[in-house]
C-alpha positions in Angstrom: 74.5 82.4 94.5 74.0 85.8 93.3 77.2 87.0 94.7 79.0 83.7 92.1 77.4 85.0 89.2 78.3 88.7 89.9 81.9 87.6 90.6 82.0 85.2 87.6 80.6 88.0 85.0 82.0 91.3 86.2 85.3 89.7 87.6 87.3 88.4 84.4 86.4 92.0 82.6 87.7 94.6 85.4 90.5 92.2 86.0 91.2 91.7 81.8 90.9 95.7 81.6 93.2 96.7 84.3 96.1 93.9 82.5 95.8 95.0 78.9 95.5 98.8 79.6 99.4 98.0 81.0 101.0 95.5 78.6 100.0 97.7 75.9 101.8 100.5 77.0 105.0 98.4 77.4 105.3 95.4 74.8 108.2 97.3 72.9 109.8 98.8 75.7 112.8 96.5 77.4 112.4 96.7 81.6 108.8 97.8 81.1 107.5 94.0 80.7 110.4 92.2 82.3 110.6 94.2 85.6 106.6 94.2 86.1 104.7 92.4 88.6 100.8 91.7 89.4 99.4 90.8 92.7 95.3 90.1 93.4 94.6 90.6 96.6 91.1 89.6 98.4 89.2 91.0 101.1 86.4 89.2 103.2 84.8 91.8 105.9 81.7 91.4 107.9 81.3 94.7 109.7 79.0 95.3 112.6 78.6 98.7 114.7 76.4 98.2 117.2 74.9 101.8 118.8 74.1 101.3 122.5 72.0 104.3 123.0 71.1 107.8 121.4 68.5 108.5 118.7 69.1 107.2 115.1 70.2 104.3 113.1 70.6 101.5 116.2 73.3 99.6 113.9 75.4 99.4 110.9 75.8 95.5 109.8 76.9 94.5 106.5 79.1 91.7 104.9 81.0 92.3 101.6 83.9 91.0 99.6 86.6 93.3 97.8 88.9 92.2 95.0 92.0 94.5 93.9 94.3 93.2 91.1 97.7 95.4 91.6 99.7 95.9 87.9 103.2 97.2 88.2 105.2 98.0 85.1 108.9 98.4 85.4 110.8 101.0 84.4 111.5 102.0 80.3 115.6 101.9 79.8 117.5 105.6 79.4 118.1 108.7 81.7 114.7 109.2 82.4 112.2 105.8 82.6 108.6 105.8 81.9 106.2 103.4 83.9 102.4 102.6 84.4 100.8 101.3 86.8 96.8 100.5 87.5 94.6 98.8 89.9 91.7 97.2 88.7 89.2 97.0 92.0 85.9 95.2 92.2 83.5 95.1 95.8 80.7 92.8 95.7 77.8 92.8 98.1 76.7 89.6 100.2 74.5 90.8 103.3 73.2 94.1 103.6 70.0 96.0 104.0 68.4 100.1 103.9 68.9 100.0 108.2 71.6 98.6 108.1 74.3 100.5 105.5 76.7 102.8 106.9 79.4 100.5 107.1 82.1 102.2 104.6 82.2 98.8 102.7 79.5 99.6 100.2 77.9 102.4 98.3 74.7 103.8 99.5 71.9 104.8 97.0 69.2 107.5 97.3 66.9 104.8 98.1 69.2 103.8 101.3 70.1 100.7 99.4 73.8 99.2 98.6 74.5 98.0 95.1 75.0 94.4 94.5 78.5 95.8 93.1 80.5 98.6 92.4 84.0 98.3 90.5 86.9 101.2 89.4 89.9 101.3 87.8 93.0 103.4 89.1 95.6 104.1 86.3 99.0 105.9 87.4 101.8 107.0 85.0 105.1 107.3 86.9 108.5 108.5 85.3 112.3 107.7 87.6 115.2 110.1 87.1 118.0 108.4 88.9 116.5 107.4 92.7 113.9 110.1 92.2 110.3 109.4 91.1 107.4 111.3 90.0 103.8 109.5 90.0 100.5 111.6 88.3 97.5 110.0 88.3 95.8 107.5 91.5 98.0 108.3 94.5 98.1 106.5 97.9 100.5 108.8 99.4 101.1 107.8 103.4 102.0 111.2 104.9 102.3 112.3 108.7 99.9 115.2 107.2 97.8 112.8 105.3 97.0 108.8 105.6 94.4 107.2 102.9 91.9 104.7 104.8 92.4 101.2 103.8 90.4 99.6 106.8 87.6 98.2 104.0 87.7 95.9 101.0 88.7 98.9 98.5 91.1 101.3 99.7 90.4 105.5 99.4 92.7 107.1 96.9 93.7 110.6 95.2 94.4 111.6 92.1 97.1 114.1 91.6 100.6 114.4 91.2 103.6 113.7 93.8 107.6 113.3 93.6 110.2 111.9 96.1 113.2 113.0 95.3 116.0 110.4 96.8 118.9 112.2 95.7 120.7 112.8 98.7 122.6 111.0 101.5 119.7 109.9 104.5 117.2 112.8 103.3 114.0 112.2 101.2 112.0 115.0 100.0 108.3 114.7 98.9 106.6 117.1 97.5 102.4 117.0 95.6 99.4 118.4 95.2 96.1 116.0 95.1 92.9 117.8 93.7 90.3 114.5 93.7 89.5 111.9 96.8 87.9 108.4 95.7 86.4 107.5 99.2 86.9 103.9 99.9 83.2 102.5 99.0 82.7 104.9 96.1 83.7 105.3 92.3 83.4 109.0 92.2 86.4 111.4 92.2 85.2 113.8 94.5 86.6 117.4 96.0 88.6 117.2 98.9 86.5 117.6 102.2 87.7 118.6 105.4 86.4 116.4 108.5 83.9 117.4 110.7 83.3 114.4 113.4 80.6 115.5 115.8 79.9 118.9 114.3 83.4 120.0 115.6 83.7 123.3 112.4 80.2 123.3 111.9 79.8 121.6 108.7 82.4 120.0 106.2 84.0 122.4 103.5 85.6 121.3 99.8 88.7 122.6 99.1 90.2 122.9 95.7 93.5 120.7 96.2 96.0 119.7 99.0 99.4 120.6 98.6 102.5 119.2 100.9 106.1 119.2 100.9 107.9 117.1 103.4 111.3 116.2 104.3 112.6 112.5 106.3 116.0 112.4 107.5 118.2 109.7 109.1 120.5 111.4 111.4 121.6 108.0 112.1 120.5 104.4 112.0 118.4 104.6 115.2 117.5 108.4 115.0 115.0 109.7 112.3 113.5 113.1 112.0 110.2 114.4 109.7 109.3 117.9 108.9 106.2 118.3 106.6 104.4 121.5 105.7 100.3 121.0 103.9 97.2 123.2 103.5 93.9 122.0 102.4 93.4 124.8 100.1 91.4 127.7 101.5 91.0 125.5 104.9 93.6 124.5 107.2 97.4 124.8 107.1 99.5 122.5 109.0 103.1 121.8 110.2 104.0 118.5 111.6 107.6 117.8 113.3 108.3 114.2 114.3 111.2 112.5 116.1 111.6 108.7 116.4 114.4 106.8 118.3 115.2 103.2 119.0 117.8 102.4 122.1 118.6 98.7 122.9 117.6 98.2 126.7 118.8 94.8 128.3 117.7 92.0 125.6 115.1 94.0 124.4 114.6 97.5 122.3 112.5 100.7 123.4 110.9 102.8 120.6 110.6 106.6 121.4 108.9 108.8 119.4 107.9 112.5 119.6 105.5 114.7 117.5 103.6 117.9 117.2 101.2 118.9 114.6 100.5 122.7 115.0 97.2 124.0 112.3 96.0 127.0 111.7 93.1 128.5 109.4 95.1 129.0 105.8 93.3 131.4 102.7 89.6 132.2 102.9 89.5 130.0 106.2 86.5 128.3 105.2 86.3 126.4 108.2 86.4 129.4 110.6 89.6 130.1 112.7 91.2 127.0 113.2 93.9 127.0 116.4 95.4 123.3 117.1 98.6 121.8 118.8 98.3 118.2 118.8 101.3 116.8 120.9 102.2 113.4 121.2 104.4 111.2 122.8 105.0 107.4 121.9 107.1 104.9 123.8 106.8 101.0 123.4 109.2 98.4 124.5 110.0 95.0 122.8 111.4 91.8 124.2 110.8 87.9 123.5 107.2 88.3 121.5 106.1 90.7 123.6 105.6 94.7 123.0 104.6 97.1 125.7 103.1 100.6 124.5 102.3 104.0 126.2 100.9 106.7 123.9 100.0 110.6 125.4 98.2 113.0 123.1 97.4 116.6 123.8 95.3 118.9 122.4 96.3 122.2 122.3 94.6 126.2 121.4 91.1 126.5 120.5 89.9 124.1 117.9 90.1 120.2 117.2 92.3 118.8 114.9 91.7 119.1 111.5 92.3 116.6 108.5 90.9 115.7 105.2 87.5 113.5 105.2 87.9 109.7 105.1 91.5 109.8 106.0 93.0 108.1 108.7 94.9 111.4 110.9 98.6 110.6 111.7 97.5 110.9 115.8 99.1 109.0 119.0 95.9 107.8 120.0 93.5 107.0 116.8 92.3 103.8 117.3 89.5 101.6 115.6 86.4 104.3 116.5 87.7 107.3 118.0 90.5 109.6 117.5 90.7 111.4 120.7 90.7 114.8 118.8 88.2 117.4 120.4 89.5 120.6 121.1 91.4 120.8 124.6 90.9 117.1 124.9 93.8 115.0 127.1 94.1 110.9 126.5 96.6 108.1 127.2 96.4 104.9 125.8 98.4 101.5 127.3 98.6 98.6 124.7 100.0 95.6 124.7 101.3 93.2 121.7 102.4 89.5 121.4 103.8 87.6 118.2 103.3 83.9 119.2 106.4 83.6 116.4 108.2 83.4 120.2 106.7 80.2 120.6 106.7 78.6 118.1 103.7 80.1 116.0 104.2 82.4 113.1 101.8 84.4 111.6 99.3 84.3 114.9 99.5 87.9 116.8 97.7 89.4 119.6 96.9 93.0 120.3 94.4 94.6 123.2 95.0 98.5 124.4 93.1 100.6 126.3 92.4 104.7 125.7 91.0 107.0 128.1 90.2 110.3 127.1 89.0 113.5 129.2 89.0 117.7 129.2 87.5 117.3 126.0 85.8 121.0 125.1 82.7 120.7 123.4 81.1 122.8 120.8 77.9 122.8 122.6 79.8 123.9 126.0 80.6 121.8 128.7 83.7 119.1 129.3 83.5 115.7 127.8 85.7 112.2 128.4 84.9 109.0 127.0 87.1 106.1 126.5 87.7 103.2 123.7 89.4 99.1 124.2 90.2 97.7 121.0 91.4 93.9 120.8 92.7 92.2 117.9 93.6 88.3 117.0 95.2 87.8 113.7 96.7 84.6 111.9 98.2 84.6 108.4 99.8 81.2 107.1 103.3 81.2 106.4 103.3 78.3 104.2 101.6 75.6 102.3 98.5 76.2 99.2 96.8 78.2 101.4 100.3 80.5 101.8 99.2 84.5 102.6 95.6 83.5 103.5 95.1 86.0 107.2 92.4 85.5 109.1 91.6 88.5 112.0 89.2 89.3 114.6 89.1 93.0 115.3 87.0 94.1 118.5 86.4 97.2 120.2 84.2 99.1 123.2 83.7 102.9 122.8 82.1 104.5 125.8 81.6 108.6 126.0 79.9 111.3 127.6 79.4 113.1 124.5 78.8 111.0 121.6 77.2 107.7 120.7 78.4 104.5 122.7 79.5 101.8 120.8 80.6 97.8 120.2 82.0 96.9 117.2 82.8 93.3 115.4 85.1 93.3 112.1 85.9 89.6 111.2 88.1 89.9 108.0 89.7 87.2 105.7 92.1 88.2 103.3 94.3 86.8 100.5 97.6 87.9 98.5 98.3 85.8 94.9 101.3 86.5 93.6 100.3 86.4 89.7 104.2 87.4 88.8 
């Protein structure tokens, strides 16, 4: 009942804010108001981490709800077109408790206690010249360098500025700088903060801003290529190369892909020296529903992969717990896929994989392996009133030599409303 009347109050005003912040910026401006759109989008998540063994918090259970309401303007008319866009966001808390936070879906107070709500509002002026666009403001940018997390009811965003410059035959060129993170359960705009899973730079480090440029190329309609060069500002720099290939074989289609991400320690290496090759290999095939995967990651030179706090690293083998990213450390992963659209069922899939992991070189000496199986069951009606409504199951086992042992439940339930 509490959860209604925090909905029914704080809801309508977020929601109302986010809508009028846009249609006053465009009711003069032809294309600005026609060409816009608004979406709500819900998210359901009950979240449960279960730690098998080890000292500390035995397990991280909470249950919240997450409401985003997407406003896209359209474009103002002449050479160059003005747009805004915002998200108005909203998280309300149903279940939770002090032993029990941790989950990523809600804020945590000093008092170890999650707020009964927490809201923001994203705002993001973008400007088109031609196919090219610039965006300042909120930024979701999905990089090979950088990936924002969007596994909770609110997603994590930046705040910068970024172009894409679409000027050219099969090439696109982005280029940015991001200064701010908004972690997905919080409404601060904090500095960017470089990830330190299981102590492996010995601490985590704030950088001033993140700067990329990054160029996509089509050599040809089954063969695509990625350069991108980034640094996290007085941290880490970073080159990632990346090859993908699809090749009809028989009645079905193999997917080939091929990357490396080479890091090094970039300004006043805050982070100590940083030397990482991550290699990875990616090959899945595809025929009647079902998809077969094989995924081989490498860790290369003297460190563990570095990447920006909260993200989600572009890596072979990051799956629902783990990423497989220790310095030195060797994994493979198998997975399997089915889209019951085959027989008869849209909107039900199946996933399950497997990752093994192993040579892993630890910062307190020694080798580590560990290992992680993640299965997933998801349903989304195609049609009908209840049109969008997805219902998943995600499930996964985490095993290690090294680190925590884990089993982990996420039922989610989510919903898309078209608004127009």
């Amino acid at each position: 009942m509490q959860a209604k009347l925090h909905l029914t109050r704080r809801l309508p005003a977020v929601l109302l804010l986010g809508s009028s912040t846009l249609i006053a910026q465009g009711v003069s401006a032809q294309g600005f108001v026609e060409d816009s759109s608004a979406t709500l989008s819900t998210s359901n998540i009950y979240f449960n981490r279960d730690f098998r063994e080890g000292d500390g918090q035995s397990k991280r259970e909470e249950w919240a709800q997450g409401f985003i309401l997407h406003v896209k303007s359209g474009f103002t008319p002449g050479t160059i077109g003005f747009g805004l866009d915002a998200q108005a966001m909203l998280g309300l808390k149903l279940d939770s408790s002090p032993d029990r936070t941790g989950t990523g879906l809600l804020p945590v107070h000093d008092d170890g206690r999650a707020p009964d709500e927490y809201s923001k509002l994203n705002l993001t002026a973008k400007a088109r010249v031609s196919e090219s666009t610039l965006l300042v403001g909120s930024l979701l940018p999905k990089l090979p360098t950088l990936n924002p997390n969007t596994s909770r009811i609110l997603p994590q965003t930046f705040e910068g500025g970024m172009a894409t410059i679409n000027e050219f035959d099969n090439l696109s060129i982005s280029i940015g700088r991001l200064t701010k993170a908004k972690d997905r359960n919080s409404t601060d705009a904090e500095d960017l903060t470089s990830n330190n899973k299981n102590q492996r730079f010995g601490g985590s480090f704030t950088s001033d801003h993140f700067d990329w440029v990054g160029l996509d190329y089509k050599f040809k309609p089954t063969l695509a290529g990625s350069y991108h060069l980034a640094q996290l500002d007085d941290i880490y720099r970073q080159h990632f190369i990346g090859l993908t290939h699809q090749l009809a074989l028989g009645e079905g289609s193999l997917k080939s892909e091929l990357r490396v991400a080479m890091s090094e320690e970039q300004g006043a290496a805050q982070a100590g020296d940083i030397d990482n090759q991550a290699w990875q290999a990616l090959f899945s095939y595809a025929i009647d529903g079902h998809r077969v995967g094989f995924n081989l990651q490498k860790m290369r030179g003297d460190n563990a992969f570095p990447y920006i706090d909260g993200s989600n690293p572009t890596l072979a083998n990051f799956v629902q717990i783990n990423d497989f990213a220790e310095a030195g450390q060797r994994s493979a992963q198998v997975r399997y896929d089915y889209n019951f659209a085959a027989q008869g069922l849209p909107g039900l899939s199946f996933m399950s994989r497997y990752t093994k992991g192993d040579q892993a070189e630890l910062v307190a000496g020694g080798e580590g392996k560990d290992w992680e199986r993640d299965t997933e069951l998801q349903y989304v009606i195609q049609a009908g009133p209840l049109e969008n409504l997805g219902l998943r199951w995600r499930n996964a086992s985490y095993r290690s030599s090294y680190a925590r042992d884990v089993d982990e439940n996420r039922l989610i339930v989510s919903y898309s409303l078209p608004i127009w």
